[in-house]
Wavefront OBJ file of the C-alpha trace (Angstrom):
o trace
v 55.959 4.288 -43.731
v 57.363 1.557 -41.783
v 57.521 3.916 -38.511
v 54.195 5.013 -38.769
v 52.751 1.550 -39.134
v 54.317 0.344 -35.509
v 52.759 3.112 -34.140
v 49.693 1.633 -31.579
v 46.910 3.839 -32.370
v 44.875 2.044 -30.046
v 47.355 2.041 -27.412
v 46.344 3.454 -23.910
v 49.475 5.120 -23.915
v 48.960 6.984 -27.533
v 45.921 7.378 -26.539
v 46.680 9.335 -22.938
v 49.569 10.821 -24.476
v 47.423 12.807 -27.505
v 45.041 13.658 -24.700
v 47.388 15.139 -22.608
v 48.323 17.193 -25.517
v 45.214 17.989 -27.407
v 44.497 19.563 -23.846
v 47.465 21.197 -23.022
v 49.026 22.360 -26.002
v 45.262 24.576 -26.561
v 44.875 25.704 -22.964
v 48.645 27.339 -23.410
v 47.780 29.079 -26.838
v 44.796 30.285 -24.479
v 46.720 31.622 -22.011
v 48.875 33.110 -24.321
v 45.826 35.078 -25.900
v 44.238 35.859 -22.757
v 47.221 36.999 -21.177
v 46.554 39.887 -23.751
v 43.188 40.503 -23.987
v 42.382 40.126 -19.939
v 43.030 43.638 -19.114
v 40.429 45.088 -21.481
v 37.683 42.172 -20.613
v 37.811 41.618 -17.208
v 35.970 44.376 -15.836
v 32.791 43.521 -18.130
v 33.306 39.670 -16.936
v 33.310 40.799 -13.209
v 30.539 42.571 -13.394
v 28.281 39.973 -15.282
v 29.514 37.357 -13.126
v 28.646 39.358 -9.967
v 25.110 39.816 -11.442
v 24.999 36.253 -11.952
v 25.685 35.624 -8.412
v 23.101 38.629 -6.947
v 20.578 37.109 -9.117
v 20.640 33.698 -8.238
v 20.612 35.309 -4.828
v 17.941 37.224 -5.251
v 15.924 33.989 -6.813
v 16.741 31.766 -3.637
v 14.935 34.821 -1.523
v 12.100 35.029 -3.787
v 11.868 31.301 -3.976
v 12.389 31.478 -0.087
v 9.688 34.209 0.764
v 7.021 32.877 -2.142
v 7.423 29.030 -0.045
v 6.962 30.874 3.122
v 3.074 32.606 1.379
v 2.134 29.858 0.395
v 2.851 27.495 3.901
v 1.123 30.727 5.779
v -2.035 30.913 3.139
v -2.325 26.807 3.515
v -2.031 27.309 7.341
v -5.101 29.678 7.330
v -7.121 27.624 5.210
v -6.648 23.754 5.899
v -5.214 23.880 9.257
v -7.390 22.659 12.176
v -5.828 24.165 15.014
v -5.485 27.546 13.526
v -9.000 27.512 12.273
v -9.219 26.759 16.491
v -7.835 29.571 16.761
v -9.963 31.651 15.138
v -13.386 30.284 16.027
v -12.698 28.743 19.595
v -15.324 29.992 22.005
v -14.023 28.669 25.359
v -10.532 29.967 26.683
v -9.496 25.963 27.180
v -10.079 25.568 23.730
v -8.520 28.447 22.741
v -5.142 27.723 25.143
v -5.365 23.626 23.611
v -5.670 25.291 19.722
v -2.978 28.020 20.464
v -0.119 24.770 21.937
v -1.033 22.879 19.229
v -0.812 25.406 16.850
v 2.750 26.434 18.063
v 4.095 22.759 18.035
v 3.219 22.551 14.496
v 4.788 25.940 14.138
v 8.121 25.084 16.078
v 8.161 21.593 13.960
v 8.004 23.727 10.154
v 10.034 26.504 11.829
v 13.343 24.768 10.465
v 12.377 24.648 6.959
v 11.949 28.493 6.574
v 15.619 29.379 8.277
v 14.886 32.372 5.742
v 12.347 34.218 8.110
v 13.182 35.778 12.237
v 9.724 34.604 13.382
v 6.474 33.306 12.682
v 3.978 36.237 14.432
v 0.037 35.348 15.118
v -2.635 38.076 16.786
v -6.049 37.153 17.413
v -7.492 40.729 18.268
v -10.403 39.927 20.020
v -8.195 37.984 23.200
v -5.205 40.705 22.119
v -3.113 37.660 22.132
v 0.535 37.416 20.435
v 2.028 34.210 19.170
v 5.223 34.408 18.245
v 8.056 31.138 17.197
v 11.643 32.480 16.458
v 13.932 30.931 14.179
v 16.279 33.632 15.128
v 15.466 35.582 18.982
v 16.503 39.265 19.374
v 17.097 40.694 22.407
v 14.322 40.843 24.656
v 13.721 44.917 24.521
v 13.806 44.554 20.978
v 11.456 42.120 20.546
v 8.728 44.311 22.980
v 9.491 47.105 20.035
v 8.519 44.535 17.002
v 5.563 43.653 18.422
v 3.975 46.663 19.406
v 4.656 48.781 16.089
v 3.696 45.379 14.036
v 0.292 45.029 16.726
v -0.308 48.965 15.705
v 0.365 48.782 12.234
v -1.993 46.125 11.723
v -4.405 47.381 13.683
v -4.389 50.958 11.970
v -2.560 51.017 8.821
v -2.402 47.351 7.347
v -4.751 46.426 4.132
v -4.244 44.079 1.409
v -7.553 45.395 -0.817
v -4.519 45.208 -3.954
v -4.291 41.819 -3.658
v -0.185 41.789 -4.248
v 0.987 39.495 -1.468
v 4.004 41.167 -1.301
v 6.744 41.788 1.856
v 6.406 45.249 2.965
v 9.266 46.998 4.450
v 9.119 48.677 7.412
v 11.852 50.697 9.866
v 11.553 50.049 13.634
v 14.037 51.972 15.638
v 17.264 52.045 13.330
v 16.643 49.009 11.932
v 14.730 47.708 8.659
v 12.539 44.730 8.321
v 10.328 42.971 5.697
v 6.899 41.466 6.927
v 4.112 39.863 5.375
v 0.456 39.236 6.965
v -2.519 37.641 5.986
v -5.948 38.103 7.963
v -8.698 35.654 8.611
v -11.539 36.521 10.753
v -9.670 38.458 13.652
v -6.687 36.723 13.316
v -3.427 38.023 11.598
v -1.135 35.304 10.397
v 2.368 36.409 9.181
v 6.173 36.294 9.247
v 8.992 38.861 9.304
v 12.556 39.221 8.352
v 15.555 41.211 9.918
v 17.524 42.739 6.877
v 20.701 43.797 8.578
v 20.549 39.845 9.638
v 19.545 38.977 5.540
v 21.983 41.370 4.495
v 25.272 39.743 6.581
v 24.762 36.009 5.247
v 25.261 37.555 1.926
v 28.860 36.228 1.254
v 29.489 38.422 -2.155
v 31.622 40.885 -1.048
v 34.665 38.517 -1.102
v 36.474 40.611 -4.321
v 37.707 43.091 -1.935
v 37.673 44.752 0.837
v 36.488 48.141 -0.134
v 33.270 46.063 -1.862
v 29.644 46.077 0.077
v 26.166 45.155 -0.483
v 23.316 46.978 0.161
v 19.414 46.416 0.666
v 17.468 49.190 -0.688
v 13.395 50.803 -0.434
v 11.768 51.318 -3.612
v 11.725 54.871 -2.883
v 15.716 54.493 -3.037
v 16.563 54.293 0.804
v 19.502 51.935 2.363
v 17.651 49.735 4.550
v 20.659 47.284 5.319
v 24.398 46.887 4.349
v 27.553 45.815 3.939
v 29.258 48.666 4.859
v 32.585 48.823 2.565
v 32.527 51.859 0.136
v 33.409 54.675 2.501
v 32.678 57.181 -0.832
v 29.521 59.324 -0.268
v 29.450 59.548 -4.374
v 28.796 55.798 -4.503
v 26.402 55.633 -2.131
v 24.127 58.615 -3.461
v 24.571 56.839 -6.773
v 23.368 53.538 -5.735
v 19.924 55.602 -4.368
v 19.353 56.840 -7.875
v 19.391 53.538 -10.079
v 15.938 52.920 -11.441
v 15.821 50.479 -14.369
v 19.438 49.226 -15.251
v 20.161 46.053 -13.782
v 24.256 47.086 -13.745
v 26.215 49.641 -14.848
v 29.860 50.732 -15.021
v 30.511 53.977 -13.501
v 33.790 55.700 -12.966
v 34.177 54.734 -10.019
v 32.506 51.450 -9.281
v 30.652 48.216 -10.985
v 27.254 48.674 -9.191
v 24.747 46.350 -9.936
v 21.013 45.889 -8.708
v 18.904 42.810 -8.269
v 14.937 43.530 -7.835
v 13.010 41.308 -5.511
v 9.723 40.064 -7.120
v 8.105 38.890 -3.887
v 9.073 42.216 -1.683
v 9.447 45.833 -2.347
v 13.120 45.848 -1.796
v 16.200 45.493 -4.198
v 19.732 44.039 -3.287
v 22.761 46.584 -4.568
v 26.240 45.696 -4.361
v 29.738 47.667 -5.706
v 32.793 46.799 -6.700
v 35.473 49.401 -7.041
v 37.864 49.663 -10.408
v 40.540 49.753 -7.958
v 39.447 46.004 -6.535
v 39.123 44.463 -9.888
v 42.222 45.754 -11.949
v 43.922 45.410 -8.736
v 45.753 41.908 -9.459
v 46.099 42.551 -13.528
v 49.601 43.073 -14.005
v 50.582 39.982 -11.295
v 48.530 37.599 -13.374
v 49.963 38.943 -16.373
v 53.532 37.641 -14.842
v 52.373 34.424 -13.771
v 50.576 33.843 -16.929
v 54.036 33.791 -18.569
v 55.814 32.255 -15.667
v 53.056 29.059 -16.445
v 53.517 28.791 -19.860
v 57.242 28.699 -19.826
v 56.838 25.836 -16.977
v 54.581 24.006 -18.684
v 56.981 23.280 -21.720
v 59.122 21.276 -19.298
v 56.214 19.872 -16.696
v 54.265 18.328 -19.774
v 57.632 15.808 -20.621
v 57.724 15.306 -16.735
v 54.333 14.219 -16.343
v 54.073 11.765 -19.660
v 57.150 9.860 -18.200
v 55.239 9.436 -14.624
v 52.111 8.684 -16.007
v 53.360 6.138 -17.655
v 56.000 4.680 -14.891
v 52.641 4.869 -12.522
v 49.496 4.058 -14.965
v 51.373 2.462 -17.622
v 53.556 0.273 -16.968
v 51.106 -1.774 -14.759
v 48.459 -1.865 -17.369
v 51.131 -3.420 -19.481
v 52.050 -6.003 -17.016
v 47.983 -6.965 -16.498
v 48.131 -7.422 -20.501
v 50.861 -9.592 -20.339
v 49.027 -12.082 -17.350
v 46.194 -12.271 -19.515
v 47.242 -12.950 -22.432
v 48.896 -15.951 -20.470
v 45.180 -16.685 -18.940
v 44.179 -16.179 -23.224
v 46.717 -19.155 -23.945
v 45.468 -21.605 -20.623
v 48.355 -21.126 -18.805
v 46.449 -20.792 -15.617
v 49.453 -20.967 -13.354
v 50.815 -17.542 -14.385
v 51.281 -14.817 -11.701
v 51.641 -11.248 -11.604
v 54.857 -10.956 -9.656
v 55.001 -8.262 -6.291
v 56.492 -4.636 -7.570
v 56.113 -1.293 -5.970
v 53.327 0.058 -7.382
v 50.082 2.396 -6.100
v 47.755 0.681 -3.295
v 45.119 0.284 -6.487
v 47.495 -1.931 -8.368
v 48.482 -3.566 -5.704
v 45.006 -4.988 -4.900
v 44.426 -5.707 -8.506
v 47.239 -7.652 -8.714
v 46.513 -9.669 -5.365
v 42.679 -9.844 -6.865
v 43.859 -11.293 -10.200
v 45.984 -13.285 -8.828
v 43.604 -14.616 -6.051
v 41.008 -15.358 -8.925
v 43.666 -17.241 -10.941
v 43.791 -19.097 -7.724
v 39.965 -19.568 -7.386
v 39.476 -20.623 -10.863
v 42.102 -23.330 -10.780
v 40.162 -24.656 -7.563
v 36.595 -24.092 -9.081
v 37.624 -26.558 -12.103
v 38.601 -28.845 -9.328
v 35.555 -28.257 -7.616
v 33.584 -28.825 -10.657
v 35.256 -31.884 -11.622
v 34.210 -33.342 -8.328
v 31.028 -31.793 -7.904
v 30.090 -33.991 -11.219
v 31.666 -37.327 -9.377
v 29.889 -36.481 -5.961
v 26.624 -36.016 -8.104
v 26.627 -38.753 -9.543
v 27.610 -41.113 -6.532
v 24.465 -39.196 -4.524
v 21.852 -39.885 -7.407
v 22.711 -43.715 -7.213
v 22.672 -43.562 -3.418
v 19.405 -41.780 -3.544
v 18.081 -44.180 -5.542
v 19.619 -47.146 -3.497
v 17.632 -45.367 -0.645
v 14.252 -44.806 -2.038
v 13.925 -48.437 -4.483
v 14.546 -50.856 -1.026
v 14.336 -53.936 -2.217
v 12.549 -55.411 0.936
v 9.820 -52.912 0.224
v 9.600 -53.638 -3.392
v 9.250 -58.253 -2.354
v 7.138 -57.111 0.092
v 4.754 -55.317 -1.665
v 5.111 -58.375 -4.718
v 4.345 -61.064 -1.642
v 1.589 -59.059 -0.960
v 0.365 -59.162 -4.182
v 0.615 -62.519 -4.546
v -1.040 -63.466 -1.438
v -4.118 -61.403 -2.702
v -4.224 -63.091 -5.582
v -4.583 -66.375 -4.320
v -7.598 -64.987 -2.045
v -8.673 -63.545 -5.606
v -9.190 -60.247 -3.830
v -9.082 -58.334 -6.884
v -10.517 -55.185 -5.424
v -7.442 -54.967 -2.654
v -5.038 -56.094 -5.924
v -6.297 -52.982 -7.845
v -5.913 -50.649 -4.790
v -2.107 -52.039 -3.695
v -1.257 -52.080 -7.791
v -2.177 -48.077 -8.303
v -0.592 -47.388 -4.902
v 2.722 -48.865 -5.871
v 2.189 -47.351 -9.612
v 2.052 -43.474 -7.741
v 4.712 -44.436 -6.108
v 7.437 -45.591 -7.985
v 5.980 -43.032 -10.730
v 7.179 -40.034 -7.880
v 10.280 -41.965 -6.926
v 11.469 -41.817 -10.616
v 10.243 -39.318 -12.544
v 10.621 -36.224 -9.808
v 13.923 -34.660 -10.053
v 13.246 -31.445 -8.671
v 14.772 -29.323 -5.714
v 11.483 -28.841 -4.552
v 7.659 -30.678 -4.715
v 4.714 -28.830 -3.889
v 3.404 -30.493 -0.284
v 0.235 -31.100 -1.881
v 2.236 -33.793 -4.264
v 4.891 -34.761 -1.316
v 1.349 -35.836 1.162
v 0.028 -37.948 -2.087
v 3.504 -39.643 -2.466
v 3.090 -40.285 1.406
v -0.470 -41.773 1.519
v 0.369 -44.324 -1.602
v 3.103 -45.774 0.704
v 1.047 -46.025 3.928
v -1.762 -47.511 2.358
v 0.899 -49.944 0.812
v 1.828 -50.179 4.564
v -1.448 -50.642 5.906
v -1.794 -54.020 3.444
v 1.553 -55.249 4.921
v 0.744 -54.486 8.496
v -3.369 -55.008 8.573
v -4.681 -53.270 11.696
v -1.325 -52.550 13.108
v -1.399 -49.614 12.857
v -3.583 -46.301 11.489
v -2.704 -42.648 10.416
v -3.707 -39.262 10.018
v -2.467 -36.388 8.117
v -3.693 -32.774 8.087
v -3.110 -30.371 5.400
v -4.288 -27.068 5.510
v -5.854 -26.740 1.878
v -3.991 -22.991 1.777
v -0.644 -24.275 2.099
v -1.166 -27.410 -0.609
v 1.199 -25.137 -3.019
v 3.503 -24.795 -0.724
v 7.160 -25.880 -2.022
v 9.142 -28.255 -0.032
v 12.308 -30.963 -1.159
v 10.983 -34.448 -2.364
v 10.532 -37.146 0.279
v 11.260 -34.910 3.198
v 7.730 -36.135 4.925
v 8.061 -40.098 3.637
v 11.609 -40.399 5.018
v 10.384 -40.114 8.277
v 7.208 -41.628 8.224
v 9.119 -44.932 6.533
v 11.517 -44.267 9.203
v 8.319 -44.695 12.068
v 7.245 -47.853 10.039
v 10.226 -49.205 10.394
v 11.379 -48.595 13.752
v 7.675 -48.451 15.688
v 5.110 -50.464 13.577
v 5.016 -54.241 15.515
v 2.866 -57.152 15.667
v 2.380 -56.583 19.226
v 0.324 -53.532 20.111
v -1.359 -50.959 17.025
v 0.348 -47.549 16.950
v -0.603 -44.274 15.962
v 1.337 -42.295 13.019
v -0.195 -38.660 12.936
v 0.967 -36.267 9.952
v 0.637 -32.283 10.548
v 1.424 -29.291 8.848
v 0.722 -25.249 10.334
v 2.320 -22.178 10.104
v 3.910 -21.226 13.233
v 5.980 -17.858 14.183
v 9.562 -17.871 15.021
v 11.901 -15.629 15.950
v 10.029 -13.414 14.528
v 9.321 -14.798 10.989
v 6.844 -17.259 9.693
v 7.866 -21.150 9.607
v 6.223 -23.961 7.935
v 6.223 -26.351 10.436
v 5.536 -30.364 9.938
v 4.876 -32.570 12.791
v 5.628 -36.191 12.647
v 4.481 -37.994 15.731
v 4.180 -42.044 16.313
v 3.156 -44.154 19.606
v 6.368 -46.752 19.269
v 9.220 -47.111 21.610
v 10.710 -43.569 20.951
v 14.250 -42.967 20.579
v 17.048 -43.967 22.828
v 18.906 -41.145 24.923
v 22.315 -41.751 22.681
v 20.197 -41.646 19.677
v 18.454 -38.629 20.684
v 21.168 -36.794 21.417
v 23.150 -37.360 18.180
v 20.664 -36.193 16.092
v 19.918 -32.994 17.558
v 23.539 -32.193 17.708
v 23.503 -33.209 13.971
v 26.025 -36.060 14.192
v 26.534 -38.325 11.467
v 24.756 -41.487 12.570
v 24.513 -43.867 9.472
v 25.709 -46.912 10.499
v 26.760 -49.551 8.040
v 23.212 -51.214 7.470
v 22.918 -47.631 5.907
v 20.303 -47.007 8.432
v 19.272 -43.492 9.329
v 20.931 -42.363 5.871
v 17.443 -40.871 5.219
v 17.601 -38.474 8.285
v 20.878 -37.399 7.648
v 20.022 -37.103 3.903
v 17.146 -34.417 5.237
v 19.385 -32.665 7.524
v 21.797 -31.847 4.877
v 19.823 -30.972 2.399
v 17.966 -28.859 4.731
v 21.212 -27.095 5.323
v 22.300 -26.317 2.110
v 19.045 -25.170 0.358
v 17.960 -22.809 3.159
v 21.351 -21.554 3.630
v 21.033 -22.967 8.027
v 17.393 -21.387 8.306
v 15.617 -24.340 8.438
v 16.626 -27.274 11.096
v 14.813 -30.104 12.551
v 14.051 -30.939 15.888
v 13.899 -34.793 17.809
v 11.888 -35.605 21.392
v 10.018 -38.462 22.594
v 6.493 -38.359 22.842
v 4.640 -38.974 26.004
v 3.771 -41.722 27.210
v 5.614 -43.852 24.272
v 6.957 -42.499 20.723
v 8.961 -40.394 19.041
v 8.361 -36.841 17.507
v 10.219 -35.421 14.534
v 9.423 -31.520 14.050
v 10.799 -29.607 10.580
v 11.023 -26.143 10.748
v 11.381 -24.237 7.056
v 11.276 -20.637 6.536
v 8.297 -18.892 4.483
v 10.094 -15.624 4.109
l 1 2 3 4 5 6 7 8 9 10 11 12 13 14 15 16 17 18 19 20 21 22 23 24 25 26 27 28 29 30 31 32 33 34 35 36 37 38 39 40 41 42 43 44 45 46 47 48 49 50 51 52 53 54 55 56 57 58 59 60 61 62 63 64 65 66 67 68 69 70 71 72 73 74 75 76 77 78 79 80 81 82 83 84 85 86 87 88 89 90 91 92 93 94 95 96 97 98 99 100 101 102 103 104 105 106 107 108 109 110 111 112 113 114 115 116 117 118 119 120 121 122 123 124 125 126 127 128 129 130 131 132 133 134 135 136 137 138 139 140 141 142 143 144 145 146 147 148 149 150 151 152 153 154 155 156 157 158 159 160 161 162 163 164 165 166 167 168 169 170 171 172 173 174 175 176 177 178 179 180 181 182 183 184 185 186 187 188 189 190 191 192 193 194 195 196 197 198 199 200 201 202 203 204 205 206 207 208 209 210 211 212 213 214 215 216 217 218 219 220 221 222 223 224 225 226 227 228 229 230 231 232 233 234 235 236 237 238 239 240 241 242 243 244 245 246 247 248 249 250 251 252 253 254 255 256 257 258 259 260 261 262 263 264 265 266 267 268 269 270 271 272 273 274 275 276 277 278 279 280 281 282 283 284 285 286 287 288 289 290 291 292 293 294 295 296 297 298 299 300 301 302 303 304 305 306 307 308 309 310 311 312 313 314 315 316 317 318 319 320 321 322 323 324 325 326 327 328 329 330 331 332 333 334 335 336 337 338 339 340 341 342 343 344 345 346 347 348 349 350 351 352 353 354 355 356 357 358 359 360 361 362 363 364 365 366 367 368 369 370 371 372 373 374 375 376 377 378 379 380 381 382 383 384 385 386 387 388 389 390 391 392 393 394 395 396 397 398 399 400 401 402 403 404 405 406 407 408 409 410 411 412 413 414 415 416 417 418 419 420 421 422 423 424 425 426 427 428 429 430 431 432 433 434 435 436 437 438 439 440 441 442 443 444 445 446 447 448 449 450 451 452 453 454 455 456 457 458 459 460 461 462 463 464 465 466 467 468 469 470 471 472 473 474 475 476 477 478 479 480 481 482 483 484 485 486 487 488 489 490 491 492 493 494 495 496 497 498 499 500 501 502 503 504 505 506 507 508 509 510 511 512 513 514 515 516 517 518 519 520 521 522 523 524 525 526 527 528 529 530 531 532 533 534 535 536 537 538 539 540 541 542 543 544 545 546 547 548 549 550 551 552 553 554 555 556 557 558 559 560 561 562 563 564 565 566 567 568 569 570 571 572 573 574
């Protein structure tokens, strides 16, 4: 009892190893029980295996010959340029109908590789259309056309309504055709059986084996020509109703065609399938024997090759199960899979120790860049500013100015503090711009003006907080004097580039501009924040840009002409 308790049911390896034998151990009892009872089966199995085979044959052809009606029928009825055809009065618009009619032809040729040729006669012109799939040689091809051009003309009729392939003998040859006629145009395709007959691939038992196509009246119309025994072949012409039969001599079965009046024959002498008995009566014993000693074999390299490396994955992770992240699988000879397991586990052992790292300082450098944000955005010059503004107001007793500065700075610190999204809609980012220039415009009265233009579509449009203020403050600061009134002007438009849609924002002022160093550092994205902390806000933009658009969206920096500065963003829409 104590034996049977350390055994690990739920083991891989019991597991693989009872499934090794709950398939072995049956398939050689099998083979010990067919070994005896092949000799008196295997004709019967032959036989209904080969019907098998001739009648999902025969289905493809059917399936084949029944696509190829119904692409002929749909031809005569929807198409334009046969309906051309048919009713053109002119000889132009008879020759434009007839290429057009071809083209389409030579373009749906390829999907019915079953058929030689499409083959179109318009009586009245006694003009023959004809696409191959498959050409014959010239003389023969003068031969199919005029018995096909005479047997429509004299014998053809469909008043039964069967829309079945006729057969029909030209020369030595056999062939299966099928027309339809609309006005005094015949529409139709035809088959070579001899070339049918040859891709039939079923003959492979033996070499005295052969296939036949046969009339309904019992003629061979196209074969395989193996069976050299006249007996055979006069008994093939006789079969009427039984699908297969065991002769004497032969297994000869028959396959009807339901779209054609033909039926596929083949035969398979006893000699052919009893043939190989007695050798794979030998190596039936000769496997069984050498499985008793291949099964022990294989166990021990299934498990030096599938086993033994599971084991040692088990192992790592239950280290990984206890925290011991600095556990590696050590290098052994192993297959290329395990191999790149091992590197991958290892490698992710690696990744994780750096990720908690990562995370660790992630949390630190979060933290440091939400109080430097906020350093950024409450400026304390602003904020005495705006209070000495207040105050001058109120000793004017200008209440109505008072109420108007008081709700601007109320919007603004409100966005300032409460938004702590990745992204604003542009309709709120605009509104958090106006409350500071009209703060501005107290400050600095008729100094300057502004304009910004919003296209009411793209109001919803999501873009990262403060990425329009930073550089409007940044024109206030750097352009706005007491000397001469500027011009700040605010626009937003969708613009194509590089083949894509961009939001793009224009920020454009009448200051001094930038200098030619300063000019060129930001649009190589140098880090200009000097240690006033001025310019933080730019490069605050550019990196963010960076990271949440993954490098699609950049800004650009030019002066304006005559005086100013422009600052363009560019931010994909797609």
């Amino acid at each position: 009892m104590k034996i049977i308790k350390k055994i690990p049911y739920n083991s891989i390896s019991f597991k693989l190893i009872t499934t090794i034998l709950i398939m072995t151990i049956p398939l050689i009892l099998l083979l010990i029980y067919s070994n005896t009872y092949a000799s008196q089966v295997v004709r019967s199995q032959v036989a209904s295996s080969y019907q098998n085979i001739m009648e999902s044959y025969m289905n493809q052809l059917d399936r084949d010959l029944e696509n190829t009606n119904m692409y002929i029928h749909n031809m005569i009825a929807l198409d334009d340029n046969f309906l051309s055809i048919e009713q053109s009065r002119s000889d132009a618009d008879y020759s434009m109908a007839k290429i057009l009619f071809v083209n389409d032809l030579k373009q749906q040729l390829p999907l019915y590789s079953v058929i030689d040729a499409f083959w179109v006669y318009k009586i009245s012109k006694q003009d023959l259309i004809s696409v191959y799939n498959y050409r014959p040689a010239y003389t023969k091809q003068l031969d199919i056309n005029s018995y096909f051009i005479d047997y429509l003309e004299n014998n053809w009729s469909n008043e039964s309504g069967t829309y079945k392939w006729q057969s029909h003998k030209i020369g030595e040859k056999y062939y299966i055709a099928y027309f339809i006629k609309r006005g005094d145009v015949y529409f139709g395709a035809w088959i070579d059986l001899n070339r049918l007959n040859s891709r039939i691939e079923i003959s492979d038992l033996g070499p005295k084996s052969g296939s036949w196509f046969i009339s309904s009246d019992g003629n061979i119309m196209a074969n395989q020509w193996g069976l050299a025994d006249n007996q055979i072949k006069e008994k093939i012409s006789t079969i009427e109703n039984l699908s297969f039969e065991n002769s004497e001599d032969a297994v000869i079965i028959r396959e009807k065609s339901v779209n054609s009046d033909t039926s596929l024959v083949s035969a398979i002498p006893n000699e052919t399938i009893l043939e190989n008995i007695p050798l794979l009566q030998r190596m039936s014993w000769m496997l069984i024997v050498l499985s008793l000693f291949v099964i022990p074999v294989c166990l021990y390299i299934i498990r030096k090759i599938i086993l033994i490396p599971i084991y040692r994955l088990v192992k790592a992770m239950k280290h990984i199960q206890n925290n011991n992240l600095n556990y590696r699988i050590s290098e052994y000879k192993s297959a290329d899979e395990y191999i790149l397991m091992n590197k991958t586990f290892n490698r992710m052992l690696s990744q994780i120790e750096q990720l908690k790292i990562d995370v660790y300082e992630e949390k630190i450098n979060k933290q440091h860049e939400e109080l430097q944000h906020l350093k950024l955005q409450i400026n304390p010059h602003f904020f005495l500013n705006s209070l000495n503004i207040l105050y001058s107001l109120a000793k004017l007793k200008d209440y109505e100015l008072i109420k108007e500065l008081t709700l601007s700075l109320i919007k603004y610190f409100q966005f300032v503090f409460r938004n702590k999204s990745t992204f604003v809609s542009l309709k709120d980012e605009v509104g958090h711009t106006t409350n500071y220039l009209k703060i501005q415009e107290l400050r600095y009265l008729n100094q300057f003006s502004y304009t910004i233009i919003v296209p009411t579509y793209l109001e919803d449009t999501r873009i990262p907080p403060l990425l329009i203020l930073t550089f409007v403050e940044n024109a206030v600061k750097h352009a706005v004097s007491l000397d001469e009134e500027i011009q700040i002007n605010v626009e937003v438009k969708i613009i194509e580039k590089k083949d894509a849609p961009f939001l793009n924002i224009n920020i454009v002022d009448t200051g001094v501009g930038f200098s030619e160093e300063l000019l060129t550092k930001l649009n190589s994205h140098q880090t200009i924040v000097n240690e006033q902390g001025e310019h933080t806000g730019i490069w605050n933009i550019d990196r963010r840009l960076t990271l949440l658009y993954d490098g699609h969206a950049y800004l650009e920096f030019r002066n304006n002409q005559p005086s100013g500065a422009i600052v363009e963003v560019f931010i994909p829409l797609s």
